[in-house]
N, CA, C and O atoms as a DFTB+ gen file, in Angstrom:
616 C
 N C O
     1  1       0.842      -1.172       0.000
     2  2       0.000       0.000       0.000
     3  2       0.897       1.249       0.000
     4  3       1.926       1.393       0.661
     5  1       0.327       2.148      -0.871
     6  2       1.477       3.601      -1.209
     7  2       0.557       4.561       0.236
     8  3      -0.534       4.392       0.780
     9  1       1.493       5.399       0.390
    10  2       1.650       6.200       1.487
    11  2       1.032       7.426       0.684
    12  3       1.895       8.152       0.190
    13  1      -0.350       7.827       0.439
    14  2      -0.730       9.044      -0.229
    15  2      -0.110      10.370      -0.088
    16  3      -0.218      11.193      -0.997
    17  1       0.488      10.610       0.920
    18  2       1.432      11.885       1.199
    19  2       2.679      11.922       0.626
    20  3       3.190      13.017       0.394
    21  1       3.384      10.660       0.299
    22  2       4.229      10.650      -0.528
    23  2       4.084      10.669      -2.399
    24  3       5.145      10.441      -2.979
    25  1       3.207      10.849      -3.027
    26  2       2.647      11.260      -4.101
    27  2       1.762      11.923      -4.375
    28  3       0.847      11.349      -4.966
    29  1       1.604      13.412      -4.091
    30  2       0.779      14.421      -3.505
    31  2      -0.294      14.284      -5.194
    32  3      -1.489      13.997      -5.268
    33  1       0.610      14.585      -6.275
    34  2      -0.289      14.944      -7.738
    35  2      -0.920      13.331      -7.653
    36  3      -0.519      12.194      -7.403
    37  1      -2.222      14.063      -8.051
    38  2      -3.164      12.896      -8.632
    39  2      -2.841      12.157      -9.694
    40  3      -2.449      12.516     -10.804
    41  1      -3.019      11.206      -9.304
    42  2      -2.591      10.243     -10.670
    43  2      -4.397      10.114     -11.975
    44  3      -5.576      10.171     -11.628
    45  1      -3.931       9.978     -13.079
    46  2      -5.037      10.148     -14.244
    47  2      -5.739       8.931     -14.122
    48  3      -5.128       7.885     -14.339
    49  1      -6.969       8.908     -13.798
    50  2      -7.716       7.811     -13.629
    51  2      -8.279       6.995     -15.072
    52  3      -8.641       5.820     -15.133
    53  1      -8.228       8.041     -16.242
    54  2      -8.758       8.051     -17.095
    55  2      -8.315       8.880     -18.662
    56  3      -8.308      10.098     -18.837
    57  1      -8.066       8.113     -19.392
    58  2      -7.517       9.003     -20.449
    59  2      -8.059      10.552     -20.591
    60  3      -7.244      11.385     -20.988
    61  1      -9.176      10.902     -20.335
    62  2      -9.488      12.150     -20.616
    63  2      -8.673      13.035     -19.412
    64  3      -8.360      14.197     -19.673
    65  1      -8.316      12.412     -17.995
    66  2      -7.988      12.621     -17.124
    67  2      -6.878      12.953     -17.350
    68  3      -6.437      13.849     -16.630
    69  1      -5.999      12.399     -18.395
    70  2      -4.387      11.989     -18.386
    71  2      -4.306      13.025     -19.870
    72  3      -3.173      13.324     -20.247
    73  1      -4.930      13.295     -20.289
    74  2      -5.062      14.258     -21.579
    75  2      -4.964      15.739     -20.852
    76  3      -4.296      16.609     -21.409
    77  1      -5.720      16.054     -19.442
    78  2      -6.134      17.437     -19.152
    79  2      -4.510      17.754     -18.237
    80  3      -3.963      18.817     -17.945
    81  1      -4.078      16.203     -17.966
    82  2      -3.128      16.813     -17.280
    83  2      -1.390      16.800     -18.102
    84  3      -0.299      17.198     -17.692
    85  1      -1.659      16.394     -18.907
    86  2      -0.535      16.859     -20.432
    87  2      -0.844      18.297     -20.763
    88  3      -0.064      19.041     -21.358
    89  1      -2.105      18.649     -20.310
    90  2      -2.139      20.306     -20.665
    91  2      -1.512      21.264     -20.171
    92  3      -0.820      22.080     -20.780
    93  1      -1.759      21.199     -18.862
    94  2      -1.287      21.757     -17.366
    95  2       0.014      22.278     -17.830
    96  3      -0.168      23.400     -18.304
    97  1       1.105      21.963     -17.881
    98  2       2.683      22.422     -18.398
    99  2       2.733      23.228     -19.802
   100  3       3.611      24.001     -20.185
   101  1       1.753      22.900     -20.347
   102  2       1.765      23.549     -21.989
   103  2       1.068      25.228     -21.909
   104  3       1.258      26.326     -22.432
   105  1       0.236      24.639     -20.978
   106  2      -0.463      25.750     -20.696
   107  2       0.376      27.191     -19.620
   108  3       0.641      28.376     -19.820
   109  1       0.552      26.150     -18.397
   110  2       1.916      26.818     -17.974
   111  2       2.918      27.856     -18.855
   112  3       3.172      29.024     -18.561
   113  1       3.259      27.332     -19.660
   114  2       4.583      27.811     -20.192
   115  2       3.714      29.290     -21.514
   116  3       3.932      30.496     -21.627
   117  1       2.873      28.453     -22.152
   118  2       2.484      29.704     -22.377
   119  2       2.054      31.091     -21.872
   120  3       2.147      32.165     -22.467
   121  1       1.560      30.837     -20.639
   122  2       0.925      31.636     -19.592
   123  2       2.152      32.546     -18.942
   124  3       2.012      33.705     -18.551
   125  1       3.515      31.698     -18.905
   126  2       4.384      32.714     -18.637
   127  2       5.281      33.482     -19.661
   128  3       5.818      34.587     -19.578
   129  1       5.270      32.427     -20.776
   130  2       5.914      33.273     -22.146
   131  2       5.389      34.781     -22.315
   132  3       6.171      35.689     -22.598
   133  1       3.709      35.035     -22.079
   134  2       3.050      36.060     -22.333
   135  2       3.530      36.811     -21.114
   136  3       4.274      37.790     -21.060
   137  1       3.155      36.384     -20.507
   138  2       3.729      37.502     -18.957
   139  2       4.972      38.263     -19.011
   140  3       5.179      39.395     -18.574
   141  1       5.941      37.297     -19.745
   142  2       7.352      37.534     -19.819
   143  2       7.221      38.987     -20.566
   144  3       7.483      40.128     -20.186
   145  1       6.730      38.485     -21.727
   146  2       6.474      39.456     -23.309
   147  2       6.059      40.861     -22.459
   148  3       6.725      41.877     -22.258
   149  1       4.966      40.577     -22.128
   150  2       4.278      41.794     -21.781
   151  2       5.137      42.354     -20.383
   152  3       4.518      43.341     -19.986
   153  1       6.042      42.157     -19.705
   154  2       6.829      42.717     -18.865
   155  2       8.074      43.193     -19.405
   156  3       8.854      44.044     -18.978
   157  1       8.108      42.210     -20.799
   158  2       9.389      43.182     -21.546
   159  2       9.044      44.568     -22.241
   160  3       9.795      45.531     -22.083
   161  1       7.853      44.653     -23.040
   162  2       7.695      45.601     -23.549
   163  2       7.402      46.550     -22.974
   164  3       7.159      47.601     -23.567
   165  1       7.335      46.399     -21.332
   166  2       6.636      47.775     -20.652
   167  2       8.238      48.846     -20.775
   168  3       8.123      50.059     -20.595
   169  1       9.708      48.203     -21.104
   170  2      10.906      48.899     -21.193
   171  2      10.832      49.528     -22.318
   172  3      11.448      50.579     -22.497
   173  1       9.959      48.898     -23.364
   174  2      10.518      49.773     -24.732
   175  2       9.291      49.738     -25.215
   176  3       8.918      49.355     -26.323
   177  1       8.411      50.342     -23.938
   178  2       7.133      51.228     -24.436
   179  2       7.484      52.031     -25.253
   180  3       8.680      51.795     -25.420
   181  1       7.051      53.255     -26.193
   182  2       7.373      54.358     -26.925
   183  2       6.362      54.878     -26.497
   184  3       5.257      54.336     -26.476
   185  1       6.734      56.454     -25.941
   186  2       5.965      57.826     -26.056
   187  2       5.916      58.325     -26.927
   188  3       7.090      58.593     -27.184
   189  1       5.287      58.716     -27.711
   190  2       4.759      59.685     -29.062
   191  2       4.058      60.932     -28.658
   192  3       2.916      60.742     -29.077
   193  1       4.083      62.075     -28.096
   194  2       3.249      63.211     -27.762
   195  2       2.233      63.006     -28.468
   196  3       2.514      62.245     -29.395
   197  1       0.990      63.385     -28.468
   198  2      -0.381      63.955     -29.149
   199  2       0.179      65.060     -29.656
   200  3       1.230      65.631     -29.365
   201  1      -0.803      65.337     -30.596
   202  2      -0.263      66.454     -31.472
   203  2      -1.410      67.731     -30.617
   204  3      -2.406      67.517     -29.927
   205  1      -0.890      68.789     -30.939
   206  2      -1.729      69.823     -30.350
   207  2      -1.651      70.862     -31.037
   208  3      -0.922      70.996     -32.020
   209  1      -2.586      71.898     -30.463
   210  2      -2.579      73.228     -31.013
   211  2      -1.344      74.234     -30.723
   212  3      -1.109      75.139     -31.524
   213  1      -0.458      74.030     -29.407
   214  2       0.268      74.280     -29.260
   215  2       1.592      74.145     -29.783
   216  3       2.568      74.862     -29.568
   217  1       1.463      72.840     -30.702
   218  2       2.666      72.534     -31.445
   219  2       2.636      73.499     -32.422
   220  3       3.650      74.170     -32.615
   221  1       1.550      73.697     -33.130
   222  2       1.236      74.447     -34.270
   223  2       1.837      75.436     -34.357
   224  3       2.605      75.782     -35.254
   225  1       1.377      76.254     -32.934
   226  2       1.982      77.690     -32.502
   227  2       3.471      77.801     -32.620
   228  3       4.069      78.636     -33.300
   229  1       4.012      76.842     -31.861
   230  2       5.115      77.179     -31.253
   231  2       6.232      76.374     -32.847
   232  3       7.444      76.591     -32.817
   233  1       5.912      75.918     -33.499
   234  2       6.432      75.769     -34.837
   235  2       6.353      77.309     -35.505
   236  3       7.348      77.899     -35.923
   237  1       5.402      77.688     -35.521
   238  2       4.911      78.970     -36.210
   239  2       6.264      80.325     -35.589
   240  3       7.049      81.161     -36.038
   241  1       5.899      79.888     -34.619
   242  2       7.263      80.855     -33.665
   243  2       9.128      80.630     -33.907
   244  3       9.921      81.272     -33.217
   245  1       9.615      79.577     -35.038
   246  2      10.639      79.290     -35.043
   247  2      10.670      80.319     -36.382
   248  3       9.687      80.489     -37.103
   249  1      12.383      81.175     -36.646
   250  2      12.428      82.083     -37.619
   251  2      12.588      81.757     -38.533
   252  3      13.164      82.636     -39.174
   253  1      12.277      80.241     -39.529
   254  2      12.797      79.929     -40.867
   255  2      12.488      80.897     -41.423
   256  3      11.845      81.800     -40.890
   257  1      12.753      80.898     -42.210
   258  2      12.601      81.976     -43.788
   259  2      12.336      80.709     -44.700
   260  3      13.170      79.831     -44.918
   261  1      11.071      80.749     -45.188
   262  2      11.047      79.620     -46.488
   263  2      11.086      80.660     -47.794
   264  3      10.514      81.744     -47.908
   265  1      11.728      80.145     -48.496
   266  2      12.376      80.968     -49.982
   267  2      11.541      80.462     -51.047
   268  3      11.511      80.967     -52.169
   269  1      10.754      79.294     -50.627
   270  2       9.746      79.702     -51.984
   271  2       8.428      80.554     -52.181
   272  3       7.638      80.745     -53.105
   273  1       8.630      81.164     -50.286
   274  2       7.435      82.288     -50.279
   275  2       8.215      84.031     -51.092
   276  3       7.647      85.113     -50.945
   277  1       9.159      83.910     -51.653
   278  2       8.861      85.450     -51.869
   279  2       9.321      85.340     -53.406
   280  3       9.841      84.256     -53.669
   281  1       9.210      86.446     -54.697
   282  2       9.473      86.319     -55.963
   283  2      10.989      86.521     -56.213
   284  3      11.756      86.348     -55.266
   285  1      11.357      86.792     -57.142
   286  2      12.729      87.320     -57.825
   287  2      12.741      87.965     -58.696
   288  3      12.206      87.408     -59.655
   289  1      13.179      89.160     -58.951
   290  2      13.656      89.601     -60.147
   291  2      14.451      89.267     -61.645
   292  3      15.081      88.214     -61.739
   293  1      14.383      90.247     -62.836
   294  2      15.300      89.504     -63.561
   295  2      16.319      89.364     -63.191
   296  3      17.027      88.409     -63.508
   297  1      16.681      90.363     -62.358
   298  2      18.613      89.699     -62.092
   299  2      18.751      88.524     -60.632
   300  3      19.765      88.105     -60.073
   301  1      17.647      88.317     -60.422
   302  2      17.103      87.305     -58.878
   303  2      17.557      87.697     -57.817
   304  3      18.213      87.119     -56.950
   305  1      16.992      89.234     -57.953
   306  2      17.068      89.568     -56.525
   307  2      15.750      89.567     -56.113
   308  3      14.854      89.672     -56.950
   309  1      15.468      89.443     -54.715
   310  2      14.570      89.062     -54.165
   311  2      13.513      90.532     -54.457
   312  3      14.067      91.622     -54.315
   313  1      12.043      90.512     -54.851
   314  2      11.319      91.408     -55.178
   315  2      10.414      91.726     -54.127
   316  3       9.602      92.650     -54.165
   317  1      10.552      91.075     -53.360
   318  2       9.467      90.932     -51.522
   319  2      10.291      90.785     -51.034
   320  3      11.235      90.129     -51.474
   321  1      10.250      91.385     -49.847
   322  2      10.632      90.691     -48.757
   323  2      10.740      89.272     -48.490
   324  3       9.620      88.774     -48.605
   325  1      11.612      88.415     -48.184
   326  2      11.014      87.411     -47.555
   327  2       9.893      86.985     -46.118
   328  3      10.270      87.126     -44.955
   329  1       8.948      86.628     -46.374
   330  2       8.040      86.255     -45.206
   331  2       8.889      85.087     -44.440
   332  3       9.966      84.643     -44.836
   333  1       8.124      84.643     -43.158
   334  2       8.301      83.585     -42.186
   335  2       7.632      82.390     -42.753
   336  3       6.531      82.388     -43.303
   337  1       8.302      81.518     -42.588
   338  2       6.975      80.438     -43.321
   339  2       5.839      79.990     -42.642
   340  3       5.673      79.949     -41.423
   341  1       5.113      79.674     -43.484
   342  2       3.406      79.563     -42.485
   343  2       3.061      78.459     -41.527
   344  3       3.441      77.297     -41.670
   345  1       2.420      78.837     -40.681
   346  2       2.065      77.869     -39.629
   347  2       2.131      76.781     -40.251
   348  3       1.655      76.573     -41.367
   349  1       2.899      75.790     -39.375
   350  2       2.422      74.220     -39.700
   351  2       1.016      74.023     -39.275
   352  3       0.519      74.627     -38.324
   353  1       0.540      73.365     -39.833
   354  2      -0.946      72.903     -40.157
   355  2      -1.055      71.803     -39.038
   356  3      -0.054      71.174     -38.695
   357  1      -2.413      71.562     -38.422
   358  2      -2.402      70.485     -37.879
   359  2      -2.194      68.809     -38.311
   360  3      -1.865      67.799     -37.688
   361  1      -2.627      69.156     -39.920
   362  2      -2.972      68.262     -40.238
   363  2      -1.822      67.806     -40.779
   364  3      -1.832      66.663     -41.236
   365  1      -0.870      68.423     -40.827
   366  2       0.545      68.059     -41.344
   367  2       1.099      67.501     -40.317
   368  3       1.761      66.475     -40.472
   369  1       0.902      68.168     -38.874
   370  2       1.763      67.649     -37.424
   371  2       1.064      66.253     -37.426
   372  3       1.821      65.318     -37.163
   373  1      -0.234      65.941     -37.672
   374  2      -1.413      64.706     -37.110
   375  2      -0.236      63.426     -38.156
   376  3       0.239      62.350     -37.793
   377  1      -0.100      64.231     -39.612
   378  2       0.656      63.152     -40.575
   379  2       1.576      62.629     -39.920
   380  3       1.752      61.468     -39.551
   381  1       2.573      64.199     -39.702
   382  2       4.184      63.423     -39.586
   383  2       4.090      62.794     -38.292
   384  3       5.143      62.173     -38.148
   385  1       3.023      62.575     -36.820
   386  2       3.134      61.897     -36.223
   387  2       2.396      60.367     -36.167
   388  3       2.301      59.567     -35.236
   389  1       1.975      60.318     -37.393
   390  2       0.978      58.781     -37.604
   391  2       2.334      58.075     -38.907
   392  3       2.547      56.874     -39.068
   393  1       2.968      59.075     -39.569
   394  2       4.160      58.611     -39.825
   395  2       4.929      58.187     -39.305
   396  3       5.288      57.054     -39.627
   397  1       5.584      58.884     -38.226
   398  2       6.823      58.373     -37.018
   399  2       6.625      57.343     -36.419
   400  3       7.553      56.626     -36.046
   401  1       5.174      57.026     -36.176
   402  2       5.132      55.922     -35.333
   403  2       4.779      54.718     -35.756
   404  3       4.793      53.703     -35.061
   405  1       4.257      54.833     -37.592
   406  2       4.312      53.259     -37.653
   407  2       5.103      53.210     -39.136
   408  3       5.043      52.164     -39.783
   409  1       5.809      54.309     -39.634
   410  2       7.077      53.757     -40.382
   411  2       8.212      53.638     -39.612
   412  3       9.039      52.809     -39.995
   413  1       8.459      54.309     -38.557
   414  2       9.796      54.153     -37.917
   415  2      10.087      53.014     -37.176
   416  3      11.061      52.262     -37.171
   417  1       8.998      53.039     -36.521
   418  2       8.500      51.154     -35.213
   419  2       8.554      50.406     -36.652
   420  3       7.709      49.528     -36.479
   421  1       8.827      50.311     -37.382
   422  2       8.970      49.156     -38.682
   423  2      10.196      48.378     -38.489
   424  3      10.414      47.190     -38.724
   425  1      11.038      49.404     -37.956
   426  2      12.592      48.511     -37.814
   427  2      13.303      49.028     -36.460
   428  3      14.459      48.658     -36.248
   429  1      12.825      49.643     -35.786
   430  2      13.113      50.048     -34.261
   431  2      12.617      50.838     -33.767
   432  3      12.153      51.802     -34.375
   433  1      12.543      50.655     -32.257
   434  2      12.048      51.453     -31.361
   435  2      12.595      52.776     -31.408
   436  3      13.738      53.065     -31.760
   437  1      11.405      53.810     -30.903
   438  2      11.570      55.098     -31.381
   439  2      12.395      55.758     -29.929
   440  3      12.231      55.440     -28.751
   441  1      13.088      56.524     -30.384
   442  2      14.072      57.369     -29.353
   443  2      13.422      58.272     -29.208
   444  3      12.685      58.910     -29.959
   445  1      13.872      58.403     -27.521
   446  2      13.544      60.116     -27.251
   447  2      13.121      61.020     -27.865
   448  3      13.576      60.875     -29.000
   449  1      12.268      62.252     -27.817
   450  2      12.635      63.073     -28.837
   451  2      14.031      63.587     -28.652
   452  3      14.837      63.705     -29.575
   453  1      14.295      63.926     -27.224
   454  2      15.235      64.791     -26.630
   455  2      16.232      64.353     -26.883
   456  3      17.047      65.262     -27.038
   457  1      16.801      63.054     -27.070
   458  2      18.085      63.002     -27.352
   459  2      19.072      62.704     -28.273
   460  3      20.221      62.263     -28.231
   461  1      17.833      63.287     -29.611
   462  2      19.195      64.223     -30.462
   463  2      18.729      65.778     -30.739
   464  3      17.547      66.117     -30.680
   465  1      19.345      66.293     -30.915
   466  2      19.500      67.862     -31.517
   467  2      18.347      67.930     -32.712
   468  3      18.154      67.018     -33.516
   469  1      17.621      69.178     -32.673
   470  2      17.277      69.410     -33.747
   471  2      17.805      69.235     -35.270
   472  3      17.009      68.780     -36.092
   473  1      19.230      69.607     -35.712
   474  2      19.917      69.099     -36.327
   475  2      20.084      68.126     -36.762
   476  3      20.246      68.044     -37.979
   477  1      20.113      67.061     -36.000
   478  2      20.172      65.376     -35.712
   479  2      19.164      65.044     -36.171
   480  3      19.275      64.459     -37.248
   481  1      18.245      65.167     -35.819
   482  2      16.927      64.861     -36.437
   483  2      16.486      64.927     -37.430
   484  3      16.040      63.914     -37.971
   485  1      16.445      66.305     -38.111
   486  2      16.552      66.471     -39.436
   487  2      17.747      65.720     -40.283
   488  3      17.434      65.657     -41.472
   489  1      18.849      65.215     -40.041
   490  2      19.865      64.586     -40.539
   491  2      19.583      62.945     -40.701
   492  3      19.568      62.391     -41.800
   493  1      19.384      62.327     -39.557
   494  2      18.408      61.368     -39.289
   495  2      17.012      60.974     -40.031
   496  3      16.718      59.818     -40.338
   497  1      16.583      61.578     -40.157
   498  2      14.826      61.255     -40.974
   499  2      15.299      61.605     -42.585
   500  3      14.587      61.107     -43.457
   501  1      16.321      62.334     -42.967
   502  2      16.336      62.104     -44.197
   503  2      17.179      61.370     -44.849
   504  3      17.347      61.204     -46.057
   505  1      18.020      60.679     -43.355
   506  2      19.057      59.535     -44.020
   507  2      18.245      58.322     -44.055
   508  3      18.557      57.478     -44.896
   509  1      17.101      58.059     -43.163
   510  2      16.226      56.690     -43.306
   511  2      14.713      56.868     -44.367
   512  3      14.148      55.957     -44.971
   513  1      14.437      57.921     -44.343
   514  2      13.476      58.569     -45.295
   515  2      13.269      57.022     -46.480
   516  3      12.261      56.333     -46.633
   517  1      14.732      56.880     -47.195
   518  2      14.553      56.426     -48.031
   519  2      13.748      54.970     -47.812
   520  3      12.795      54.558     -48.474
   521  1      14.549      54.187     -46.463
   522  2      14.052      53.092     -46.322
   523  2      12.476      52.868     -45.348
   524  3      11.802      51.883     -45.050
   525  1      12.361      54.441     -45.066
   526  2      10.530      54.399     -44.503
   527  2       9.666      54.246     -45.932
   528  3       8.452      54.047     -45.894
   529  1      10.488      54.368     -47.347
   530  2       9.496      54.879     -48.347
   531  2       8.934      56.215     -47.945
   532  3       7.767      56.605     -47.924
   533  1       9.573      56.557     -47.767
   534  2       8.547      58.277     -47.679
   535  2       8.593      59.369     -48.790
   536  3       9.702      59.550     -49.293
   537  1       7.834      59.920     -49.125
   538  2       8.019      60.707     -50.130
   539  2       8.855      62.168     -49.720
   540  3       9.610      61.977     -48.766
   541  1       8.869      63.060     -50.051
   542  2       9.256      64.263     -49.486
   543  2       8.464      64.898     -48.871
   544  3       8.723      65.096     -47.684
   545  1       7.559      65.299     -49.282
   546  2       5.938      65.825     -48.515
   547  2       5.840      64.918     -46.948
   548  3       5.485      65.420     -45.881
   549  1       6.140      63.878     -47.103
   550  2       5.771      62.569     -45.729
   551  2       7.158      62.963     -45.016
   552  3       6.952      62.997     -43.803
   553  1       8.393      63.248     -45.297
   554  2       9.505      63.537     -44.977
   555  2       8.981      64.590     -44.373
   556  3       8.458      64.172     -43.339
   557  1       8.865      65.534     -44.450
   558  2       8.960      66.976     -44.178
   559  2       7.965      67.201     -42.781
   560  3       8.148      67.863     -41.759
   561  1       6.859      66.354     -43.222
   562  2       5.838      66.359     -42.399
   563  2       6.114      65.712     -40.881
   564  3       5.535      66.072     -39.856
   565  1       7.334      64.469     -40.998
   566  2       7.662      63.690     -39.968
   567  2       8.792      64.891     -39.042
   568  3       8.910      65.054     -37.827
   569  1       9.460      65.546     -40.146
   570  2      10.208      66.532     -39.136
   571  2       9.886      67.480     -38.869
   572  3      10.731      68.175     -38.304
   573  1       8.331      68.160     -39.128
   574  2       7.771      69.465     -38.882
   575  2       7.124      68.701     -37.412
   576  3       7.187      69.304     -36.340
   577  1       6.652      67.640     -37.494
   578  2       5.986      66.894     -36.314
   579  2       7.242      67.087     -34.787
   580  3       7.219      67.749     -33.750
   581  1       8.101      66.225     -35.337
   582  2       9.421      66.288     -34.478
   583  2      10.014      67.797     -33.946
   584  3       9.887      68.155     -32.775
   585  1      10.521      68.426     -34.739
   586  2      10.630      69.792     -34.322
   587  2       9.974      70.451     -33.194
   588  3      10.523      70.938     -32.206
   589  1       8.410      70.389     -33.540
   590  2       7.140      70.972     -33.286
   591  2       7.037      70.395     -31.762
   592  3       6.668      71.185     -30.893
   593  1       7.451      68.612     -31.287
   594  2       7.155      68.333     -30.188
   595  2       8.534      69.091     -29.177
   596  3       8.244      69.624     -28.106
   597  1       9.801      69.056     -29.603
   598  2      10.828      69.490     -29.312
   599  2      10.708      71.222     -28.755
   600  3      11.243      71.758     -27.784
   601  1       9.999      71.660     -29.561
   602  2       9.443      73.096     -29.317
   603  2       8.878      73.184     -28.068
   604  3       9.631      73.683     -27.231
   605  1       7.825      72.866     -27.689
   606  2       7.099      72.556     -26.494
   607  2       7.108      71.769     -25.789
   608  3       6.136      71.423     -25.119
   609  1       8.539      71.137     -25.750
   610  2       8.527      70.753     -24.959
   611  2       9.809      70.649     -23.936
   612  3      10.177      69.808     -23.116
   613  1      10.511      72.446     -24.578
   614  2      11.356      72.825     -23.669
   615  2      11.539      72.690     -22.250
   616  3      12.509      73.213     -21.701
């Protein structure tokens, strides 16, 4: 006679019995694979700001000079003044940030904004540009987005 305290797991009385408990470990292991997953990605969550009205502004507030706002003369001197270039649009910030986040997450996790330079950034998005497929318009839009969060968020 076996000593029941010395073989605590039930033994399968019954194939259906002995089937549920071949599950038990399979099930196990998946149950922690996911746990695992989902405790890794909480490190390389990505923040993406919302886009706002404030980005708009505070883009609007940087001094570019865009040069295809003013005319030229015959000898190409400038016939206007040059203007400031015009508010970024929301709908341009809404692009270049629905751009950033699922052409760039295509081949890695997205960095900081903060830690590169404005400079950098712009240097950056038009050295991978090519391999997001982006057009120039989608280019422009991803670094008016970027800029724009960088702005406000001195």
């Amino acid at each position: 006679m076996t000593n029941p305290h010395l073989n605590p797991l039930p033994q399968p009385e019954g194939e259906e019995d002995a089937k549920r408990l071949a599950r038990v470990p399979r099930l196990v292991l998946t149950l922690s694979l996911i746990s695992i997953s989902q405790l890794a990605s909480c490190e390389s969550t990505n923040y993406v700001p919302p886009v706002t009205a404030k980005m708009a502004s505070a883009n609007s507030r940087r001094q570019d000079v865009d040069p295809s706002t003013h005319s030229t003369d015959a000898q190409g001197r400038p016939s206007l003044p040059p203007r400031r270039a015009n508010t970024t649009s929301l709908a341009k910030l809404h692009e270049g940030r629905t751009l950033f986040v699922h052409r760039c997450i295509e081949c890695h996790t997205l960095p900081a904004m903060w830690r590169y330079t404005t400079k950098d950034w712009i240097e950056i998005v038009n050295s991978m540009s090519h391999r997001a497929s982006l057009k120039p318009a989608e280019r422009d839009a991803v670094i008016a987005y970027i800029l724009a969060v960088r702005a406000t968020e001195r």
